[in-house]
N, C-alpha and C positions, 0 to 999 in steps of 0.2 A: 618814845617807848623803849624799852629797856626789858631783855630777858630775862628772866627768872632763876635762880639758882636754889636747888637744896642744900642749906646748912645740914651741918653735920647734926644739927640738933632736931633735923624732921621739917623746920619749919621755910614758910617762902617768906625770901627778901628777895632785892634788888640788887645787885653783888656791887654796887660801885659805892651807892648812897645809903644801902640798907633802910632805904623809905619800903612804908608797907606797898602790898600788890591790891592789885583792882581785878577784881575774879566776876564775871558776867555770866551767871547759870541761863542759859535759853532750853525752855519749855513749851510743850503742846499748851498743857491744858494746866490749870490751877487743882493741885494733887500732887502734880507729877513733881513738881520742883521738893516735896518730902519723899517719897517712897526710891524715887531715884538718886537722891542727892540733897537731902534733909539731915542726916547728921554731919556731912564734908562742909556745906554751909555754914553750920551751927562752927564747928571747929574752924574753920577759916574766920570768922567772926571773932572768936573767942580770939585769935592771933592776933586782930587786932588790924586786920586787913579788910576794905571796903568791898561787901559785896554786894550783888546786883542782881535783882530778876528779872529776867524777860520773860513774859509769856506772849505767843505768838497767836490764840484763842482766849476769848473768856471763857470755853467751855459751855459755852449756849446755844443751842442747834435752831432756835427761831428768834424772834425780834424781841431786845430787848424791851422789859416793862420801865418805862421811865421810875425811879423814885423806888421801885424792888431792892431789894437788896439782891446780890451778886455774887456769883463764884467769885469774882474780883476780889468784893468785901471781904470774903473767906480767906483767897490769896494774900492781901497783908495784913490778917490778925495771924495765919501761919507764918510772916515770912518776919514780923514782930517778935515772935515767938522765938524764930531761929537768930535771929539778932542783924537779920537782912536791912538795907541802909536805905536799898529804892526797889522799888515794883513799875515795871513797865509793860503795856500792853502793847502789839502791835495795830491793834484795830480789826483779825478775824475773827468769825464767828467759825465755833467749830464746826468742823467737816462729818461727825458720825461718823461709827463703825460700822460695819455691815458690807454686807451686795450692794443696797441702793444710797446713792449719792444724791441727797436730795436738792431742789433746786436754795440759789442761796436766797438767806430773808433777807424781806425785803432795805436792811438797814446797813448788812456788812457784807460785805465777802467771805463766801469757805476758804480758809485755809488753805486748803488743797488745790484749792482753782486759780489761788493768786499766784502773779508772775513769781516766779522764783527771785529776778533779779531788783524786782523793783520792793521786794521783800525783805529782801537781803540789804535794797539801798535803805532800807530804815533801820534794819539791824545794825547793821556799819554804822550809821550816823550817831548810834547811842554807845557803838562799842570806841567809836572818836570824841567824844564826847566827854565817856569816862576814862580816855588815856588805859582803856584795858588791858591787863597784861596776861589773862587766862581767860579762855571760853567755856564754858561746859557745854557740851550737845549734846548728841542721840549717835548710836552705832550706824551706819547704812541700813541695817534690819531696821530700825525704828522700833527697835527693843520687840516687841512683839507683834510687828507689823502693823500698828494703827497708821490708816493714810496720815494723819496729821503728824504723827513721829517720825515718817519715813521724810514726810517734806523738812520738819526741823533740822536733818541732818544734811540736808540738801542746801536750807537754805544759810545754815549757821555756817556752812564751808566755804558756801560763797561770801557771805556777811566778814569773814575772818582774812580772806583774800581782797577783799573790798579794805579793810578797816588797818592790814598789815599786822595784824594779830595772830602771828607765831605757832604760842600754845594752844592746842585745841585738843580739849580731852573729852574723849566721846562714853556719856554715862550707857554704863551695860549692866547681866550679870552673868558670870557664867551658866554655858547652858546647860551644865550636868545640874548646876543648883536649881534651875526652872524645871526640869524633871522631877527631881525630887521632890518639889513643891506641887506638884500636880500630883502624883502619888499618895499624897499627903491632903488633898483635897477631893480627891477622887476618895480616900477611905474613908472622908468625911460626909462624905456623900453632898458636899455641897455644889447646888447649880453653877455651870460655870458657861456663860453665853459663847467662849471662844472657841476653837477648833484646836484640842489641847494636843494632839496630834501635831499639828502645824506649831503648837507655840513650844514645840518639844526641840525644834527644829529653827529656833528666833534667836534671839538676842546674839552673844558671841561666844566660839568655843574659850573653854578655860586657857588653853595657848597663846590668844590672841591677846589676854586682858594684860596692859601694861602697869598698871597703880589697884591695888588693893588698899582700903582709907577703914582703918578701925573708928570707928564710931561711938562705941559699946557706952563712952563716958557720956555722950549725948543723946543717949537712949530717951532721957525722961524729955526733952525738948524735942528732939522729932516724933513721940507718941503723940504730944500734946500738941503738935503742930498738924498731925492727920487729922487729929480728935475736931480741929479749927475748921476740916471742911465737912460742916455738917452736912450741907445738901447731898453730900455723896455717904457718907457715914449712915447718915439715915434713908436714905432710898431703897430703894427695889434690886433685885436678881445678884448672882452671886457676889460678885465685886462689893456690896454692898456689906452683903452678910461680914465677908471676908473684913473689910475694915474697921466692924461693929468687935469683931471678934478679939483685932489687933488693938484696938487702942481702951481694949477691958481688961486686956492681960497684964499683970505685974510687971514692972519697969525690966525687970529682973531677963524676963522671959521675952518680953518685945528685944532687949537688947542681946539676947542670943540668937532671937529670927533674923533681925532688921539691924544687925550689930557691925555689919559691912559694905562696902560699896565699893562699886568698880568702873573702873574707867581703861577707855585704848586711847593710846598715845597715837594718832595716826602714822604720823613721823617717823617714829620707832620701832626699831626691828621685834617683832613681840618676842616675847620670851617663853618657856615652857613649863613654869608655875608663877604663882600671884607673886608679881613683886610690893614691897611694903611700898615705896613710891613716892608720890608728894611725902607723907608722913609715916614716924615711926608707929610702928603697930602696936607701941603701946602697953 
C-alpha cells in the first residue's frame, strides 16, 4: 500500500507508479453513502479510481422478508448510478433512532451492539482485500448523533488501524451550514422527528473541516442516485418529505443545496476555513 499524493492538477494518484487509488466509502445505512458522500464518489469514479461501498446496516429494523426487495437493492441501483465498483454489507441490522433500543431480530445483530473489534475485523479484511488507499468514515459526532453513525466512526478507526490504512477522512458538514438548514425548515414548517436544538450542536465546527469536494458537476448523478432509494423518498415524517422535495428540484438548484461536501482529515492540524483539498474546487 502506497500513500497518496495531490497532483498539482486536484487529482489522486500514487506518486511512484501513478496507478489509480482504491477509496472504501464506510456507511450506517443505504442513503447515507449519497447525501454524505454521493457526489465525491461520483468524482473519484469519474478519475478513474476504484471505489468501494461498505455499509455496516441494511437499514432494516426487524427480520428480513426472504425474496422482498431491499434497501440493499436500492443501495446498488444508487451506487450504479454514482459509478461505484462493489457494494458491501457487513451483516447488521439497523440500530433505530430514538430513546428505545429495541431488542435485536431475530436474524442479525444491531449494529450498535456489535463488538467494535470483531466489526472492525470484517471491515479490515475488505479494506486488505482491496489494497485501500482512502477510507471515508463519519466524524466522532456521527454527524448528527445517530447511534449507528457514532459506532461507524468508532468502528472505521479501528478497521483502518487493523488494515494499516493511513488515510482516513471523516464525512461531515460544517455546523454553521446545519443551522441554517434548520432555519430553513423550521420556516417551512416541515416535521422534523430530531431534537434540532441538539443537531444545531452535531456534526463539526467549520475550523475543524480539512477537504471541502466541489460536486456541483455531479449534481444530476447524486440527485438521481437519492431519487434510487425509494423506500425512504417515499415514506412517512419529515426526512421523508425532505427528500421528496430534493430530488424534484431542478438539477440546477439541487447542485447549489447539495453542491459540497466535507470531510476532517483526522491527522491533520485543521485549519481555519474550508480548504479545497483532495480536489480543485473547480
Amino acid at each position: 500500500m502506497v500513500a497518496l499524493d495531490l497532483g498539482q492538477d486536484g487529482t489522486w494518484q500514487r506518486p511512484h507508479n501513478g496507478a489509480m487509488a482504491t477509496v472504501v466509502a464506510f456507511h450506517a445505512h443505504p442513503d447515507d453513502e449519497v447525501l454524505l458522500t454521493g457526489g465525491t464518489l461520483a468524482r473519484v469514479a469519474a478519475e478513474g479510481h476504484r471505489v468501494v461501498i461498505v455499509v455496516a446496516t441494511d437499514g432494516i429494523v426487524t427480520a428480513v422478508s426472504e425474496g422482498a426487495p431491499t434497501r440493499l437493492d436500492e443501495l446498488r441501483t444508487s451506487a450504479a448510478i454514482l459509478g461505484v465498483h462493489r457494494v458491501e454489507h457487513l451483516g447488521y441490522a439497523d440500530s433505530g433512532h430514538g430513546a428505545i433500543l429495541y431488542p435485536d431480530p431475530p436474524d442479525r445483530t444491531r449494529f450498535v451492539r456489535a463488538d467494535t473489534e470483531e466489526a472492525a475485523g470484517r471491515l479490515a479484511a475488505l479494506l486488505r482485500e482491496e489494497n485501500a488507499d482512502v477510507l471515508l468514515s463519519y466524524d466522532p459526532n456521527g454527524g448528527y448523533g445517530h447511534r449507528d453513525h457514532v459506532k461507524v466512526h468508532k468502528v472505521g478507526t479501528r478497521a483502518a488501524e487493523l488494515a494499516g490504512v493511513d488515510s482516513v477522512l471523516e464525512a461531515t458538514v460544517p455546523r454553521d451550514a446545519v443551522e441554517r438548514l434548520i432555519r430553513l425548515i423550521r420556516a417551512l414548517r416541515i416535521p422534523l422527528r430530531y431534537d434540532t436544538d441538539a443537531l444545531s450542536a452535531a456534526y463539526s465546527p467549520r475550523s475543524a473541516i480539512t477537504h471541502r469536494v466541489d460536486v456541483r458537476r455531479f449534481a444530476r448523478q447524486k440527485q438521481a442516485a437519492l431519487a434510487a432509494h425509494r423506500s425512504e423518498v417515499n415514506g412517512i415524517g419529515g426526512i421523508a418529505l425532505i427528500m421528496r422535495v430534493l430530488v424534484r428540484l431542478p438539477v440546477g438548484v439541487f447542485g447549489l443545496l447539495l453542491g459540497r461536501e466535507w470531510f476532517v482529515d483526522a491527522a491533520t492540524t485543521p485549519v481555519t476555513k474550508p480548504a479545497t483539498g483532495i480536489f480543485p474546487s473547480g
